[in-house]
BASE-995487 format. One record per residue (C-alpha): chain; x, y, z; residue number from 1. Coordinates in nm, 4 decimals. Layout:
REM BASE-995487
<'A', <X, Y, Z>, NUM> ...
END
This chain:
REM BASE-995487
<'A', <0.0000, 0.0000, 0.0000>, 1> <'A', <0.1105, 0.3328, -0.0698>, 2> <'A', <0.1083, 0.6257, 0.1435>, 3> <'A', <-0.0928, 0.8465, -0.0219>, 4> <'A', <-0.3750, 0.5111, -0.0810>, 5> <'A', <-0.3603, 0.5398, 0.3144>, 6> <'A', <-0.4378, 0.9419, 0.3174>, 7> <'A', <-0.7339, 0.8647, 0.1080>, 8> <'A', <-0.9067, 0.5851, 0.3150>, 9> <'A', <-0.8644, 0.7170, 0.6270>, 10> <'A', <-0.7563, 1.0694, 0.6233>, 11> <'A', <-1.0582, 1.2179, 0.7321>, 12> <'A', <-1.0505, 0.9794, 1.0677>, 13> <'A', <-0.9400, 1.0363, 1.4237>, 14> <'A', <-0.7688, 0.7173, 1.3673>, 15> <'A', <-0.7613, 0.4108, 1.2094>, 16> <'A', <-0.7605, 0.0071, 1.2847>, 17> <'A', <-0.5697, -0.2357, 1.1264>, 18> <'A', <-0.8524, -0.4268, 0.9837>, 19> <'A', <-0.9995, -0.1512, 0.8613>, 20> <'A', <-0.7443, -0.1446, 0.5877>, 21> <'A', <-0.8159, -0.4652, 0.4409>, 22> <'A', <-0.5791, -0.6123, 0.2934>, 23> <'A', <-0.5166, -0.9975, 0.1717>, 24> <'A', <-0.3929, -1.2047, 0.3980>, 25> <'A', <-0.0798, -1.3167, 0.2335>, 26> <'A', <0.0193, -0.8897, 0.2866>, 27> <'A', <-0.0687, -0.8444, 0.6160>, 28> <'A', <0.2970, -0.8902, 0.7083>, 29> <'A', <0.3883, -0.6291, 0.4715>, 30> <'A', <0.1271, -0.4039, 0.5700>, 31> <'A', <0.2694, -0.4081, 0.9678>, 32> <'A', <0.6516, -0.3213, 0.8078>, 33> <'A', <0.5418, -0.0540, 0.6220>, 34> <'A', <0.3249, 0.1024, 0.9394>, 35> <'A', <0.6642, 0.0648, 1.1083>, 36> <'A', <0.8469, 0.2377, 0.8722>, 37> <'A', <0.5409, 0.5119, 0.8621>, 38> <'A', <0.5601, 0.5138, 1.2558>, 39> <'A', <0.9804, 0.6072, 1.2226>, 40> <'A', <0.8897, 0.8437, 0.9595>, 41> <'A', <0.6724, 1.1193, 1.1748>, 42> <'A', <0.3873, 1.0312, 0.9216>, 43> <'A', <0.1426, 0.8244, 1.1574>, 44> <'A', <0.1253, 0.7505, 1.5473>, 45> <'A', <0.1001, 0.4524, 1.6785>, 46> <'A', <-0.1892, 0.4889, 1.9717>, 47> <'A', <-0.1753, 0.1296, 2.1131>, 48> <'A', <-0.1652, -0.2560, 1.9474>, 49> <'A', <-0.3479, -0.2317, 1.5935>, 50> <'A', <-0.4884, 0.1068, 1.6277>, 51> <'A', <-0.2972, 0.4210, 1.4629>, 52> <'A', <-0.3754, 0.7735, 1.4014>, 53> <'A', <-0.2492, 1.0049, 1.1061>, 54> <'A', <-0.0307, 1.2937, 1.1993>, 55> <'A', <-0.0430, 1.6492, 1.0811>, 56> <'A', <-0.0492, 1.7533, 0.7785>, 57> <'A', <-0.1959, 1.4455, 0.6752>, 58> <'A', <-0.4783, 1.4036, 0.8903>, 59> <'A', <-0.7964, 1.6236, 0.7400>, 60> <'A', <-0.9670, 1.5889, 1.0646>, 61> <'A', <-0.9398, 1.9149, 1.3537>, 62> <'A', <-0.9478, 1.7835, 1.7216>, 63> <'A', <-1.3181, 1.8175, 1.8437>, 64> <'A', <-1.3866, 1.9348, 2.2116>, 65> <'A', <-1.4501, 1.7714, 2.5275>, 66> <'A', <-1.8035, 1.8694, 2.4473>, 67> <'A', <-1.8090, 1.6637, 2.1315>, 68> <'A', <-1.6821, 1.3497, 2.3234>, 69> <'A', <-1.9500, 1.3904, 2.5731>, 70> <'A', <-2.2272, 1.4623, 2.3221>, 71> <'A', <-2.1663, 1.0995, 2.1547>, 72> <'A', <-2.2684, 0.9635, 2.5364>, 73> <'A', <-2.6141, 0.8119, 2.4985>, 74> <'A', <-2.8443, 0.9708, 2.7264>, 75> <'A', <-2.9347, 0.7407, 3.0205>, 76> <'A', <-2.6149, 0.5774, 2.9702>, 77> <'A', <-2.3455, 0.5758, 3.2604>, 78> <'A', <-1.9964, 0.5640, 3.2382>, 79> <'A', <-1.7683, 0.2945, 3.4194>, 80> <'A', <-1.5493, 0.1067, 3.4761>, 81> <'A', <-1.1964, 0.2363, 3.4260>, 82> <'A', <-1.2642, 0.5889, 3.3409>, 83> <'A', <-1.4600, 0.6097, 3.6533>, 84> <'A', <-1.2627, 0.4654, 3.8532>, 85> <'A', <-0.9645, 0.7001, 3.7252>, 86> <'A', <-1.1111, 0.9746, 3.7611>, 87> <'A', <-1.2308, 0.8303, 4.1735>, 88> <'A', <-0.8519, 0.8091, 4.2308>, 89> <'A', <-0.9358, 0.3996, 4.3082>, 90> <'A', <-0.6843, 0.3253, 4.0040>, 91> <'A', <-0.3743, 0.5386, 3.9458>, 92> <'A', <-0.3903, 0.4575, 3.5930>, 93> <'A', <-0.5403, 0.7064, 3.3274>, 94> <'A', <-0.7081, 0.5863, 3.0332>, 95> <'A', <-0.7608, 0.7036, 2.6495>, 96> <'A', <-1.0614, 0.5105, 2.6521>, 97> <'A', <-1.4307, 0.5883, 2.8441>, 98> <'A', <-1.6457, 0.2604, 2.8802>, 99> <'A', <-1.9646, 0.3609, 2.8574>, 100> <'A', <-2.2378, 0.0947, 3.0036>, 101> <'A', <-2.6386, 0.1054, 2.8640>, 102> <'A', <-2.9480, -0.1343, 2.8278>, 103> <'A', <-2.9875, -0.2610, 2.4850>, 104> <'A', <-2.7079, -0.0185, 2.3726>, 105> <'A', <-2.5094, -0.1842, 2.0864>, 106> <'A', <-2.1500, -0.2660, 2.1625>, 107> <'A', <-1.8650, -0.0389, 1.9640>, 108> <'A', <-1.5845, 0.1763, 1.9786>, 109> <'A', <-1.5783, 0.5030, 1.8484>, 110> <'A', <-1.2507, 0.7313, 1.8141>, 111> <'A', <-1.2072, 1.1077, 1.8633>, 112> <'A', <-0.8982, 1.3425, 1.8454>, 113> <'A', <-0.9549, 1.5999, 2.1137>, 114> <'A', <-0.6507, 1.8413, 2.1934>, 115> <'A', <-0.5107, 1.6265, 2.4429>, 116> <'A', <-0.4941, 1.3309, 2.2194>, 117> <'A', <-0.6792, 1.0496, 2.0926>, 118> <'A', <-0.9995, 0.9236, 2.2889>, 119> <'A', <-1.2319, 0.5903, 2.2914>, 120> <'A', <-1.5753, 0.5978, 2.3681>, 121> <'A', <-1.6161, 0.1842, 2.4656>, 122> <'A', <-1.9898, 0.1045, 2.4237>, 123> <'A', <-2.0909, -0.2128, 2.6518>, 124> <'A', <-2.4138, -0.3318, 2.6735>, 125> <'A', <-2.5910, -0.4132, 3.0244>, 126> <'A', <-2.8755, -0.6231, 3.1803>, 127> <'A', <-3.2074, -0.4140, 3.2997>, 128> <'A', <-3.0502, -0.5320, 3.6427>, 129> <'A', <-2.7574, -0.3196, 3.6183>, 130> <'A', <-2.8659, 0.0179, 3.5568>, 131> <'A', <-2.8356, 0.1051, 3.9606>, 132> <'A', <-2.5524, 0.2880, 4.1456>, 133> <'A', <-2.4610, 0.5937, 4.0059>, 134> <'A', <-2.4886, 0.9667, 4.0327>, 135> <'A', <-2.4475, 1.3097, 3.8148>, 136> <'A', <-2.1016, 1.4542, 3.8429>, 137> <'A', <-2.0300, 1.7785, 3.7230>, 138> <'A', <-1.8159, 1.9248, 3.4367>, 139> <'A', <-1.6578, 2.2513, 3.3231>, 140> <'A', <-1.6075, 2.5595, 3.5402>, 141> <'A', <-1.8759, 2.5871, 3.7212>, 142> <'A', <-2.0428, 2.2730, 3.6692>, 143> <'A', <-2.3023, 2.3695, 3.3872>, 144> <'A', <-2.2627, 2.0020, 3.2647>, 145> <'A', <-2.3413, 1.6893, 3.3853>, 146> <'A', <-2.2957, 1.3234, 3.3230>, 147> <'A', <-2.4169, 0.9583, 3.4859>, 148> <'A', <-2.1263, 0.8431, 3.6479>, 149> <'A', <-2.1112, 0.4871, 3.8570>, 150> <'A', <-2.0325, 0.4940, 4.2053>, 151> <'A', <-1.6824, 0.3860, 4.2803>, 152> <'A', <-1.8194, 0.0730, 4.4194>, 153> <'A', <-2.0635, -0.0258, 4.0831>, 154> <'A', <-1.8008, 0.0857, 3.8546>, 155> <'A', <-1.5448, -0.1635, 3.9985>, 156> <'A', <-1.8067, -0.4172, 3.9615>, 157> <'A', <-1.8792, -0.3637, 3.6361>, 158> <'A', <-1.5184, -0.3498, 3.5603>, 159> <'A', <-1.4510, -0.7083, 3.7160>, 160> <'A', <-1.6991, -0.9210, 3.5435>, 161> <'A', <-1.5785, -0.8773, 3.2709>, 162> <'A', <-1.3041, -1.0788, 3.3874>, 163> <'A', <-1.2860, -1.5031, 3.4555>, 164> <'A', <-1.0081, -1.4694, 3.6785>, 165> <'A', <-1.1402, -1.1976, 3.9056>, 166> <'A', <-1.1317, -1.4252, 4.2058>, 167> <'A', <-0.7780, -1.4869, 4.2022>, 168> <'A', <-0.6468, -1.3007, 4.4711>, 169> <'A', <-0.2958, -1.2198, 4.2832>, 170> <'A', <-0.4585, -1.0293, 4.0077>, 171> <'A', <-0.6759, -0.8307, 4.2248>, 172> <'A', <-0.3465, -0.7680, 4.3677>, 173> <'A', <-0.2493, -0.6359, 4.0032>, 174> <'A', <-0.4922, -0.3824, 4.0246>, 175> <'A', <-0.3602, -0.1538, 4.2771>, 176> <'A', <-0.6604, -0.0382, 4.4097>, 177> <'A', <-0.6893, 0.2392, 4.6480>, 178> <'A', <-0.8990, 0.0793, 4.8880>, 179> <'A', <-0.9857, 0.3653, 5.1604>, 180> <'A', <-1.1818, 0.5076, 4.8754>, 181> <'A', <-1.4449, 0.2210, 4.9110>, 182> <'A', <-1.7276, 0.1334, 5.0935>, 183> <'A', <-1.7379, -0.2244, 5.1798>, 184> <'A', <-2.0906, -0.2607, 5.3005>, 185> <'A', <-2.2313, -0.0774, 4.9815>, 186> <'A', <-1.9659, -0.2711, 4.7484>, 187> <'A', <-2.1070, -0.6313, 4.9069>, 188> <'A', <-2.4947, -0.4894, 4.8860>, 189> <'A', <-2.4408, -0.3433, 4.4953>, 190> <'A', <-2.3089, -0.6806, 4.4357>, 191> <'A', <-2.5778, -0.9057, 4.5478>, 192> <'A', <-2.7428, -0.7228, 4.2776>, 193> <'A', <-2.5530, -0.8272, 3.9805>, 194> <'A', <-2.6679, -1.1297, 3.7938>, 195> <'A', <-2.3012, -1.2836, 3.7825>, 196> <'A', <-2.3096, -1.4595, 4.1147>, 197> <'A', <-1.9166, -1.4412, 4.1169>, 198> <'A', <-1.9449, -1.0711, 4.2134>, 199> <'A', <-2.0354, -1.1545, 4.6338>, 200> <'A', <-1.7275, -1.3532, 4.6963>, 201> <'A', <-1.5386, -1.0688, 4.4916>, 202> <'A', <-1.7038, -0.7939, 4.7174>, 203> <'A', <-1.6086, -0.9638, 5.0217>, 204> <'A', <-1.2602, -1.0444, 4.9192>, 205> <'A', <-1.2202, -0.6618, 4.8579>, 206> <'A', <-1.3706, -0.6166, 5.1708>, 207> <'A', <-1.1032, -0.7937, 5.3521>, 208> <'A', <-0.8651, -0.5319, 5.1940>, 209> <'A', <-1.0347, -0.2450, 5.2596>, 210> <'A', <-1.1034, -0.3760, 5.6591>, 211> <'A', <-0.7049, -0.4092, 5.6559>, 212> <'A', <-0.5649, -0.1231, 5.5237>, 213> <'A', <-0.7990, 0.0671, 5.7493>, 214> <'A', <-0.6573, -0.1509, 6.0657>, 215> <'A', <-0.3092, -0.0091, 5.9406>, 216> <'A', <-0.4177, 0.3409, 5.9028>, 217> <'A', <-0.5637, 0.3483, 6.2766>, 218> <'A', <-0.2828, 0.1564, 6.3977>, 219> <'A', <-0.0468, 0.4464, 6.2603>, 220> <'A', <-0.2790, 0.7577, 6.3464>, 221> <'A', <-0.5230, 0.7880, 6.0730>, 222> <'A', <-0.9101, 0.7221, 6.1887>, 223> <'A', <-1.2158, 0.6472, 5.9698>, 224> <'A', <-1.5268, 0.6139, 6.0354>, 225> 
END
């Protein structure tokens, strides 16, 4: 493929996916040298494992706002997960991509460029049961905006199940959770809720985190109530 055949297909895109190129199989080795060679080059980005973004001049596409982002939010949608738990402080990770949770919403990905770099809005479709647990958070400078955020405690449930190995006690380890910034009794009663019965014996084995790490804190002068 040529450069300029690139421009064409997906110049007027945020960014692009591998796949999205298609190309015959017997190239698709030549395809990922020649994004490497683009990537050395200054002509594209690579934003994370199959997904790359044109760079300037190339790319026809301005960055949209923050607004714009938010406006592709379905309304009675929440978002979760990761992004909500990043922006709770329970995960020091940030993330490029907002999972956005909804009943009967259909599950994408969508890309935007905003001026602090490419975003993903994850669409993830959720049982009836689900749609509890959250609250409006405000946005901008005086908080003229709002959006349905989970709780800390729903979002980290949502998070989890999507996960087979979210009893194993090593990669909750992984996860570095924060876990003063949890309520146990509402984490165990939001997930006696959830249709995946895996969820209680997760709660409580968070809970036995969260009851130790405050132990500590008291032990060395910090009290919570």
């Amino acid at each position: 493929m040529k450069f300029q055949e690139l421009v064409e297909r997906v110049g007027d895109r945020p960014c692009f996916l591998v796949q999205d190129l298609m190309v015959e199989p017997e190239q698709r080795q030549n395809l990922r040298i020649q994004l490497g060679r683009w990537c050395k080059s200054g002509k594209i980005t690579k934003v994370r494992r199959g997904i790359y973004s044109l760079n300037a001049p190339w790319r026809k596409g301005a960055p949209s706002g923050g607004a714009d982002f938010f406006d592709n939010i379905e309304a009675g949608s929440w978002i979760s997960a990761e992004a909500a738990l990043s922006y709770y402080g329970v995960i020091p990770e940030t993330t490029f991509r907002t999972t956005v949770y909804g009943v009967n919403i259909k599950e994408r990905e969508e890309y935007f460029e905003l001026e602090t770099g490419i975003r993903a809005i994850l669409f993830r479709s959720a049982p009836r049961e689900h749609a509890f647990g959250c609250h409006y958070v405000g946005f901008g400078r005086v908080n003229t905006t709002y959006y349905l955020f989970a709780e800390p405690e729903k979002a980290l449930l949502d998070w989890v199940c999507r996960f087979k190995y979210c009893l194993n006690p090593d990669w909750l380890q992984e996860l570095r959770l924060d876990y003063l910034l949890l309520d146990k009794d509402k984490l165990i009663r939001y997930a006696h809720r959830f249709l995946d019965k895996r969820m209680v014996p997760f709660a409580n084995m968070v809970g036995i985190n969260i009851d130790e790490e405050k132990a500590w804190d008291a032990e060395h002068g910090q009290v919570w109530s």
